[in-house]
N, C-alpha and C positions, 0 to 999 in steps of 0.2 A: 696423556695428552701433553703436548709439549707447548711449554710456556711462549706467548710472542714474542721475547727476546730470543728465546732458541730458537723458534721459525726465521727471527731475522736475521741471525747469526750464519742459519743456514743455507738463507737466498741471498746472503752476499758471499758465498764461496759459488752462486751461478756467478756463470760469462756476461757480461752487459743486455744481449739481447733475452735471453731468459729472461731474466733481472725489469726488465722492461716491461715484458708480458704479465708479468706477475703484479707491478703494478698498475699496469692499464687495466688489466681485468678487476685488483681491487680499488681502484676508481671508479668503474662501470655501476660496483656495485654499490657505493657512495652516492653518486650521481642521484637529485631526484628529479621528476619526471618535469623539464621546464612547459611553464605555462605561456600560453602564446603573448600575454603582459609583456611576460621576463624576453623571449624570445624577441620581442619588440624593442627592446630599452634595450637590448645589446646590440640588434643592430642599427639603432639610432648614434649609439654609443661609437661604433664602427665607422659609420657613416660619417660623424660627428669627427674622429679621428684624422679620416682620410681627406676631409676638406680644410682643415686645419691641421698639419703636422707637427706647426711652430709650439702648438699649446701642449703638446705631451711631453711630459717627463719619463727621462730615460729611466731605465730600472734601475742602474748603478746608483742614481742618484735619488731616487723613494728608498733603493736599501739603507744607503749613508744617511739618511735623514732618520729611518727607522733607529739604526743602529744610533744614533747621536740620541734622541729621543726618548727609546726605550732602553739603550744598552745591552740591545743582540742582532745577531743577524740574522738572515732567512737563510738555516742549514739545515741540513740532516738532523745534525746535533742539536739544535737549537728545538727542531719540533720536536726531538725524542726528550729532550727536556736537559739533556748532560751538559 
């Protein structure tokens, strides 16, 4: 059986759209099943967004903040731990 670094080594020599599929399907299977609560608060959250645009923080700027804070960024690298 081949180690998950070798699996990943070997699904980045796929093309991007391969490469895609392969994580959406293992995200599918991550995913757990939402409750209509959770289902509710995101789109209150949504809704909450769209009427107010002024209050959301760009993502460049939650990463700069991350990265100031904890000292990393949100990468590949970063989740894979290197």
């Amino acid at each position: 059986m081949m180690s998950a670094t070798e699996i990943l080594a070997k699904a980045r020599e796929l093309p991007p759209e391969q490469r895609r599929e392969i994580v959406e399907a293992l995200l599918d299977d991550l995913e757990p099943e939402e409750s209509p609560e959770f289902i509710g608060e995101l789109e209150r959250r949504a809704e909450d967004a769209l009427k107010n645009p002024g209050d959301c923080v760009p993502w460049d700027d939650v990463r700069a903040e991350l990265k100031k804070k904890y000292g990393w960024q949100w990468t590949a690298r970063a989740i894979q731990g290197d």
